[in-house]
TORZAMI-628526 format. One record per residue (C-alpha): x, z, y; residue in three letters. Coordinates in steps of 0.25 Angstrom, whole numbers, padded with zeros to 4 digits, always signed. Layout:
BEGIN
XZYALA;...
***
This chain:
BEGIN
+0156+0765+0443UNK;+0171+0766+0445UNK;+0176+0780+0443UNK;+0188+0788+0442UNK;+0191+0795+0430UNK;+0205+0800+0423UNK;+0209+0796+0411UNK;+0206+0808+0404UNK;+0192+0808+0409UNK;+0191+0796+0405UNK;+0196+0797+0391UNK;+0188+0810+0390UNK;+0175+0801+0395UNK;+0177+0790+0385UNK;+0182+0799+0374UNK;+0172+0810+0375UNK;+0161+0800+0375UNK;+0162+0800+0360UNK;+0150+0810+0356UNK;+0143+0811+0343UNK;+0127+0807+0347UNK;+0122+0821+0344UNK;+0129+0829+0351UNK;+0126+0837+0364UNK;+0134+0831+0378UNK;+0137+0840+0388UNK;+0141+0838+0401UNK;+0144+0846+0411UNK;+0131+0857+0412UNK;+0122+0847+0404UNK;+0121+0846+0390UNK;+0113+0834+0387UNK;+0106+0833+0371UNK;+0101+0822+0371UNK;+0106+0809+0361UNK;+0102+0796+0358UNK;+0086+0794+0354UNK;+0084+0780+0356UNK;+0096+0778+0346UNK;+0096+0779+0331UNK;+0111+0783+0330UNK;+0121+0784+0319UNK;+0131+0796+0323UNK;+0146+0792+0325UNK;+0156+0797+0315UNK;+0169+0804+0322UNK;+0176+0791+0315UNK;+0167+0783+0326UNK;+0168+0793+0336UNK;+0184+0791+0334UNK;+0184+0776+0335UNK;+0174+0777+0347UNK;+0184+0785+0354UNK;+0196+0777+0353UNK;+0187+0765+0356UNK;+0181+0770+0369UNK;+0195+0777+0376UNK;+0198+0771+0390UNK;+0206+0758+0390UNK;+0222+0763+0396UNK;+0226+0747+0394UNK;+0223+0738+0403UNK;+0233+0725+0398UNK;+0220+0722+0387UNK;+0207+0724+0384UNK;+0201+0734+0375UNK;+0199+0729+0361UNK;+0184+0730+0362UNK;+0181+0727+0377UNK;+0178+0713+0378UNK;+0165+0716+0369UNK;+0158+0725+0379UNK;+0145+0728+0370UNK;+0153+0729+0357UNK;+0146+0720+0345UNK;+0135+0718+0355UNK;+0143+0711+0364UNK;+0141+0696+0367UNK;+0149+0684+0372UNK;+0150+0683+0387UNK;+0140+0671+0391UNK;+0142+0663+0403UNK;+0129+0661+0407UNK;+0118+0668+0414UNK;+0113+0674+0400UNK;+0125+0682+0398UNK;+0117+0697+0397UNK;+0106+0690+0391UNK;+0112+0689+0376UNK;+0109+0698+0363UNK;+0119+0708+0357UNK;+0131+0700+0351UNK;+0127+0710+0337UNK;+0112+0709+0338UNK;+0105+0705+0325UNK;+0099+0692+0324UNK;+0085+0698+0323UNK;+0088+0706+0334UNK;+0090+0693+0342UNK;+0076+0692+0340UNK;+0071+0704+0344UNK;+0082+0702+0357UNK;+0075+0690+0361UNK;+0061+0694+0360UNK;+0066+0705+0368UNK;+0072+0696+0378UNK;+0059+0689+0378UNK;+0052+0701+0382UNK;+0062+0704+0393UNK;+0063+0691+0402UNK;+0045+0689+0399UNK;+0037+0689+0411UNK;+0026+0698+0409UNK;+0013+0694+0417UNK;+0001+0703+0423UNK;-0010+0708+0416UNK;-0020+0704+0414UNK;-0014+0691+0405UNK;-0015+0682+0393UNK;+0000+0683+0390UNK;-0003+0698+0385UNK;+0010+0700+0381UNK;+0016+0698+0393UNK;+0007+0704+0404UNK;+0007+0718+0409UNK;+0015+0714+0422UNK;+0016+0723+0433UNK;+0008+0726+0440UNK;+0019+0728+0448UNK;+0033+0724+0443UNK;+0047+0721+0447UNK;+0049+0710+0437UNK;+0041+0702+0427UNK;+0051+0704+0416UNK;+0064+0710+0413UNK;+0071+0698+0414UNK;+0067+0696+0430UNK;+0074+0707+0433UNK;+0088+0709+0424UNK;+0091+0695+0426UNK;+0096+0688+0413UNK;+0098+0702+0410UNK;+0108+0704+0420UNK;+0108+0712+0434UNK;+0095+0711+0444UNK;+0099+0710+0459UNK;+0095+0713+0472UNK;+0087+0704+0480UNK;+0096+0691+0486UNK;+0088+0691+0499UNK;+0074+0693+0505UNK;+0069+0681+0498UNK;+0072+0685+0483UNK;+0066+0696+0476UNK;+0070+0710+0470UNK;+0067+0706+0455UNK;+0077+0715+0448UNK;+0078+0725+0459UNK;+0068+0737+0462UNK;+0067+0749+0468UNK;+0065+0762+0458UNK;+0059+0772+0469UNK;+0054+0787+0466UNK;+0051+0800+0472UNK;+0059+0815+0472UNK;+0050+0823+0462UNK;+0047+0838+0461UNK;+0059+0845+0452UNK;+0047+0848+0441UNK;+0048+0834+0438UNK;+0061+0834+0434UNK;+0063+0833+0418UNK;+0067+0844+0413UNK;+0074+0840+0400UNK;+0083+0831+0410UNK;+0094+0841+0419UNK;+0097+0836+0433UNK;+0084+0826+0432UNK;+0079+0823+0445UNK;+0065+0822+0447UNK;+0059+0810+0453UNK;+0044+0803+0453UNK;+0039+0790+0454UNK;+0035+0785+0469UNK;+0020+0787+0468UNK;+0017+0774+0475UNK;+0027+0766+0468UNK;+0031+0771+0455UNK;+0046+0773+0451UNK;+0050+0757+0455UNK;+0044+0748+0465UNK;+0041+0735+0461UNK;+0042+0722+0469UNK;+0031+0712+0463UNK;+0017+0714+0457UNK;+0007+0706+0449UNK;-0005+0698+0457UNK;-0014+0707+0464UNK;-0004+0718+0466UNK;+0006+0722+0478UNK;+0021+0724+0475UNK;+0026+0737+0477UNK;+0038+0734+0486UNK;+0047+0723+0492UNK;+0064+0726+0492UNK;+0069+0725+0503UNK;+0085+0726+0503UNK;+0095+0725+0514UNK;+0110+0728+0512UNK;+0121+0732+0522UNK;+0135+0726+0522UNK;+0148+0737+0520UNK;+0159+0730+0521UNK;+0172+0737+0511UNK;+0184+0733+0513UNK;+0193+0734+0499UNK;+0209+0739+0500UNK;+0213+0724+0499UNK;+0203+0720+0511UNK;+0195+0714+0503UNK;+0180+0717+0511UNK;+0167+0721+0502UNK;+0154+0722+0508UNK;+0144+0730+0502UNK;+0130+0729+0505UNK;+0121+0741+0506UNK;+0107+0740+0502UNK;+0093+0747+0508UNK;+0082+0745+0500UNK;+0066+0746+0507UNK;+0054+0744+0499UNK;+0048+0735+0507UNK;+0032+0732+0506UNK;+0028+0742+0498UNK;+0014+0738+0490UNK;+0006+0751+0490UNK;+0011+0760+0501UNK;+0023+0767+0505UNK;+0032+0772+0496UNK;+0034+0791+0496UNK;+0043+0794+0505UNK;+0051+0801+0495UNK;+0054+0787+0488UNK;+0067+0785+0483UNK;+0071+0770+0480UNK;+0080+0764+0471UNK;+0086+0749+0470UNK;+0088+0744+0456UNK;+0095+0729+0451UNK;+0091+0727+0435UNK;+0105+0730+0429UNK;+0109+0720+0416UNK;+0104+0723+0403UNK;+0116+0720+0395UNK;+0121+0730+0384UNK;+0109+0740+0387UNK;+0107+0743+0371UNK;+0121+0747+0372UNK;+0122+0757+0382UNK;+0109+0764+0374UNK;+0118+0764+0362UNK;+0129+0773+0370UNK;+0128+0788+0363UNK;+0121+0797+0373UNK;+0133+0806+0372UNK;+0145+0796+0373UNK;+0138+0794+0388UNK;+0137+0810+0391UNK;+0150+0811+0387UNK;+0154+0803+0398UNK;+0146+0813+0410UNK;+0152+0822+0419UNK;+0143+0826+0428UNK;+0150+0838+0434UNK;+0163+0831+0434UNK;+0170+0839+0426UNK;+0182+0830+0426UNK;+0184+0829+0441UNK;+0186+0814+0439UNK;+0173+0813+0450UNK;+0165+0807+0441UNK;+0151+0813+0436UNK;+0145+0803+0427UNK;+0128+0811+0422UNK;+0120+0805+0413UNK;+0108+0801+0418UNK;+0094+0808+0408UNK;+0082+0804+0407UNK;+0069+0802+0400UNK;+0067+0796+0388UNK;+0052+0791+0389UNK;+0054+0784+0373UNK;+0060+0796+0368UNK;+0055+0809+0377UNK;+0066+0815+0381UNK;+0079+0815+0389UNK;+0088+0804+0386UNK;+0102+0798+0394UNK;+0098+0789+0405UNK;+0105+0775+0402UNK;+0099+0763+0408UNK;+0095+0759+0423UNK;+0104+0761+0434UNK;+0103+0777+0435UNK;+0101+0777+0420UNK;+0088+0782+0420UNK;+0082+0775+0406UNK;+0087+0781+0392UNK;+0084+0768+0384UNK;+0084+0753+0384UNK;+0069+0755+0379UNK;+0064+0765+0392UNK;+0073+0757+0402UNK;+0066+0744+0396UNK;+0052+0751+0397UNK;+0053+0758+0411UNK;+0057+0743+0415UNK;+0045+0736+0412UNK;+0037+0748+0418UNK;+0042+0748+0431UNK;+0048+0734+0433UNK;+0038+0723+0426UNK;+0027+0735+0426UNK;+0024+0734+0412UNK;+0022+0744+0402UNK;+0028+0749+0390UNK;+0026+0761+0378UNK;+0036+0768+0386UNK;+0030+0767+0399UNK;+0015+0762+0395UNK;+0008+0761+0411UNK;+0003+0748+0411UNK;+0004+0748+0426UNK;+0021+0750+0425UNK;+0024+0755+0438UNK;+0013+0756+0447UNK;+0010+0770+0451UNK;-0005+0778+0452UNK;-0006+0773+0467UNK;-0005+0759+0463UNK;-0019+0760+0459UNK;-0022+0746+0456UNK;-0008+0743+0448UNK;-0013+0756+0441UNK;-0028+0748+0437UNK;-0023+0733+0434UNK;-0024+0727+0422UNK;-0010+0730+0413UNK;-0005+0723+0400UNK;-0007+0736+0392UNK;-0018+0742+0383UNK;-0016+0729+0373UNK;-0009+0728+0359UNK;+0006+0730+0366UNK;-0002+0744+0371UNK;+0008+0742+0382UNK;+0014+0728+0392UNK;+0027+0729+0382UNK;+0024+0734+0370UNK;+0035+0743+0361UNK;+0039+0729+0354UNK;+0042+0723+0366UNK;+0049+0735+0375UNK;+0058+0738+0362UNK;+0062+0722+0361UNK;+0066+0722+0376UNK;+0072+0734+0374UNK;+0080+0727+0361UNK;+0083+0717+0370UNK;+0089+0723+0382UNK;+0097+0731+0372UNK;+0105+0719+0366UNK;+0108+0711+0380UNK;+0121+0710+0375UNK;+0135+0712+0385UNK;+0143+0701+0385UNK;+0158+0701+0382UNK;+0169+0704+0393UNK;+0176+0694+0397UNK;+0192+0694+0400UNK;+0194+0708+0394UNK;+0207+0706+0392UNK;+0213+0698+0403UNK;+0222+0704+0413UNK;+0215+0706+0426UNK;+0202+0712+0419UNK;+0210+0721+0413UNK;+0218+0725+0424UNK;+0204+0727+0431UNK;+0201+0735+0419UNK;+0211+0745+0421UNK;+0208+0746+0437UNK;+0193+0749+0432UNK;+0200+0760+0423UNK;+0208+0765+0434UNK;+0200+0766+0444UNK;+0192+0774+0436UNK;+0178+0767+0434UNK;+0177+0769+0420UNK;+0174+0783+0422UNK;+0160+0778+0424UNK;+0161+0765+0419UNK;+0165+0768+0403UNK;+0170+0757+0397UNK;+0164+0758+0383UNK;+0154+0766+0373UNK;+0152+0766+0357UNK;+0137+0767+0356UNK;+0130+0774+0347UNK;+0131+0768+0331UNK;+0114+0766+0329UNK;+0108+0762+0317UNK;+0097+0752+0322UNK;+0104+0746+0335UNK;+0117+0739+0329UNK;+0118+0730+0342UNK;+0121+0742+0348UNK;+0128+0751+0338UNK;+0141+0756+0339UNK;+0146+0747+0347UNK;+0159+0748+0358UNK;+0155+0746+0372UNK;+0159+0743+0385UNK;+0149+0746+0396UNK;+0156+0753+0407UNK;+0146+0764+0408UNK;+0146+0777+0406UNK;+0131+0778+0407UNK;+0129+0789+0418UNK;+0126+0792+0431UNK;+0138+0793+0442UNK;+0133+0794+0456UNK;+0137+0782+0463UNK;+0136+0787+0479UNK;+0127+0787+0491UNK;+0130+0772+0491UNK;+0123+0769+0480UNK;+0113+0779+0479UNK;+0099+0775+0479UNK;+0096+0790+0480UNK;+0087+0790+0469UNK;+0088+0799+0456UNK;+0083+0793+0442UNK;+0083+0807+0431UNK;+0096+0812+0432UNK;+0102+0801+0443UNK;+0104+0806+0456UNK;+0102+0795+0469UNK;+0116+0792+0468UNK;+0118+0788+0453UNK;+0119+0779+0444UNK;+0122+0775+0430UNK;+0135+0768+0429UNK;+0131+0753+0426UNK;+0138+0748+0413UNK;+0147+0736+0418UNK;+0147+0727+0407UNK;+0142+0713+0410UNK;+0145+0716+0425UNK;+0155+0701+0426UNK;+0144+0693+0420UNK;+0132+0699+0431UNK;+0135+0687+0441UNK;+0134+0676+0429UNK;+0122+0683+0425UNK;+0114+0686+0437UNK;+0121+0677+0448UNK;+0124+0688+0455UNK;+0133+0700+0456UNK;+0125+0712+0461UNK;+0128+0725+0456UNK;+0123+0741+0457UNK;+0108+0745+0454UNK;+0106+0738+0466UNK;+0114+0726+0465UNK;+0119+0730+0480UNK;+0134+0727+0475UNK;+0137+0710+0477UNK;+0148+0712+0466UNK;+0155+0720+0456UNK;+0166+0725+0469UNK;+0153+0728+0477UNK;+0148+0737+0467UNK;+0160+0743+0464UNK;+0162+0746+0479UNK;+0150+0753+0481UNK;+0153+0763+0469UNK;+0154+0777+0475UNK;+0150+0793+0472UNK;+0157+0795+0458UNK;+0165+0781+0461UNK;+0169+0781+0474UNK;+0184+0784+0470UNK;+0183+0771+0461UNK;+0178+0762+0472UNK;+0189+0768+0483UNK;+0198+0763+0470UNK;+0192+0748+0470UNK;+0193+0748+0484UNK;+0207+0752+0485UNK;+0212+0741+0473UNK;+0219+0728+0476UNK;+0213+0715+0476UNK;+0219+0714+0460UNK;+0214+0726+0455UNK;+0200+0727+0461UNK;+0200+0710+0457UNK;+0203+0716+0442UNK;+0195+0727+0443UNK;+0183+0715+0446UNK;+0187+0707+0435UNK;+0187+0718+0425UNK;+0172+0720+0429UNK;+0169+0706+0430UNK;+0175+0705+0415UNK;+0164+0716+0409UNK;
***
């Protein structure tokens, strides 16, 4: 999200992010006490805390690359592939009996499971209704999904998240500012597009777009296209007339273990809800509710950031996407609801020695797995056009929302992810985006028009990758200018701004996001 921020609020960003792990953040009228629980940490010494400092201040010279940017995960980072398997790699540091546990864990995530009942016990448990029948089919040689190409192809690694306003006594009380919302009481919280023999599908997509034509400062004309989504052959009924839908593309997987090692406070640190600074910017952290751990947690995975862990976003995945269960969300019917009566009564793949579909051997190594999905190496850090688009990326102020870099937390059992410099371009929080790009559909603290600033790294290898380049949760934008250009809300300033460059600056600008 390109913003604009002054320097001094962007030093006081960057610096202030450096936090011990157990103190309190306060921002604004919230004072969030809440740490880390799914990390075993080792606190920072103020020596660290020093080094982190000086290591993490914003860049002020463009003429070469910072002495650690090229490795982008740290230790962890790995060479930059050429092929089609570039996100696909282990942790350049991981252990060599990690390896082993990685790629049991890779085998788990691209497995096909099958419908109960089945010989291949190990396996079945499918559906009954599913979007996918494994996580492989839908983060695509764990890179981005995409929407459908045309009326012929399928919505694989797109769906619709729908819900319904709930009454205020739902809300959670622990959680300030949560807004309340149910699951459709037909559908569930997602609709899902395929189902096993015997059953009906919940739903067909149906997507059309409108063309808007933008024309840049230098004549250069952009179209953008404008999507409506419909929910076409529902299965079992219409949907509550309160239904409130939501487009989703599976984003990559690379780096994930590392942006669950970033200290809960370095990100606080980064908030301004109330925009205190009056630079128009009003980053929120996004809370929710740890099923693993039982209580409040900082939101950090999906696209409104509405999964604490790797673990629960791993779990809640196979619930509502393959329709298979785990010791974190146990139903064996996944997401079919009490008025899908006969999903509810079929035959599932629990009640057997795993106790659930996956069992906790199996979601912990997928877990392990999409931890270390490593984050390849930048390329042409140093060279003179990257960096001048690096200073315009500066300039225009986009790092206010897109912080370059992190020292995660030092943890005694993780060293693939242990104190290691990183650069995500994230700063992990919610920024409202617009009407534009609102799917009007609040996730815990999220409004309709939020989202979670998406970290960039790997952004330039997504074409090599997934033979495409759609971008945003809904993979509206055709290429990284598109997705720029539909920025507004908090980043509206910073769009005018790309809009307004020349040709050589917004080219360099391109080419510095290509290069991360």
């Amino acid at each position: 999200m390109w913003k604009r921020s002054n320097c001094l609020a962007l030093t006081a960003l960057l610096f202030g992010s450096v936090i011990f792990a157990d103190q309190d953040v306060t921002s604004a009228k919230t004072t969030w006490k809440f740490g880390d629980p799914h990390l075993n940490v080792i606190a920072r010494t103020p020596e660290e805390s020093a080094r982190i400092k000086a290591v993490t201040a914003p860049s002020s010279n463009f003429t070469k690359a910072h002495r650690f940017e090229a490795k982008s995960a740290g230790a962890a980072t790995v060479r930059a592939r050429t092929s089609a398997d570039a996100f696909s790699q282990a942790s350049a540091n991981i252990s060599f009996e990690d390896e082993l546990n990685f790629k049991v864990g890779n085998g788990l995530f691209r497995k096909l499971w099958v419908s109960s009942p089945s010989s291949t016990l190990a396996s079945d448990g499918l559906g009954p209704l599913y979007n996918a029948r494994s996580c492989q089919r839908c983060h695509i040689k764990d890179g981005r999904g995409h929407p459908p190409e045309n009326e012929q192809d399928n919505a694989i690694s797109m769906f619709l998240r729908v819900s319904i306003p709930a009454p205020s006594n739902a809300e959670i009380r622990e959680i300030e500012g949560y807004i309340a919302t149910a699951a459709e009481p037909t559908y569930g919280k997602q609709l899902q597009d395929f189902a096993v023999q015997g059953f009906d599908a919940e739903y067909r997509l149906d997507i059309t777009y409108e063309e808007e034509i933008i024309t840049l400062a230098d004549g250069t004309e952009v179209s953008l296209r404008h999507p409506t989504y419909k929910a076409e052959n529902l299965g079992y009924g219409p949907m509550h007339p309160n239904a409130m839908l939501s487009p989703r593309v599976a984003p990559q997987m690379i780096g994930l273990g590392l942006l669950e090692a970033i200290p809960t406070t370095d990100i606080l640190a980064g908030a301004d809800p109330d925009d205190l600074n009056g630079d128009g910017i009003s980053g929120r952290p996004n809370v929710v509710w740890s099923v693993e751990y039982d209580q409040p947690m900082l939101g950090r995975f999906g696209l409104k950031a509405g999964n604490p862990t790797i673990k629960q976003q791993s779990a809640e995945a196979f619930a509502g996407d393959i329709g298979i269960s785990s010791p974190l969300f146990p139903d064996g019917a996944g997401e079919c609801t009490d008025a899908q009566i006969k999903c509810q009564n079929a035959i599932h793949g629990d009640g057997d020695a795993r106790g659930t579909e996956i069992d906790a051997e199996g979601l912990d190594l997928v877990a392990f797995y999409s931890s270390n999905l490593a984050v390849p190496a930048r390329r042409g850090a140093d060279t003179p056009e990257v960096l001048r688009g690096k200073q315009m990326f500066y300039e225009t102020g986009c790092t206010a929302c897109h912080t370059p870099s992190f020292v995660t937390h030092r943890l005694e059992d993780r060293a693939e992810q242990s104190f290691q410099l990183i650069w995500p371009y994230s700063d992990m929080l919610l920024h409202d985006m617009g009407p534009a790009l609102a799917d009007n559909r609040p996730e815990a603290r999220a409004t309709g028009q939020e989202w979670r600033t998406p970290p960039l790294w790997g952004v330039g290898l997504t074409e090599q990758v997934n033979s495409h380049t759609y971008f945003l949760h809904d993979g509206r934008a055709r290429s990284l200018l598109e997705a720029v250009l539909w920025h507004g809300g908090e980043a509206a300033s910073q769009r005018d701004a790309v809009i307004g460059m020349s040709t050589l600056e917004r080219d360099a600008l391109l080419k510095f996001l290509e290069s991360l």
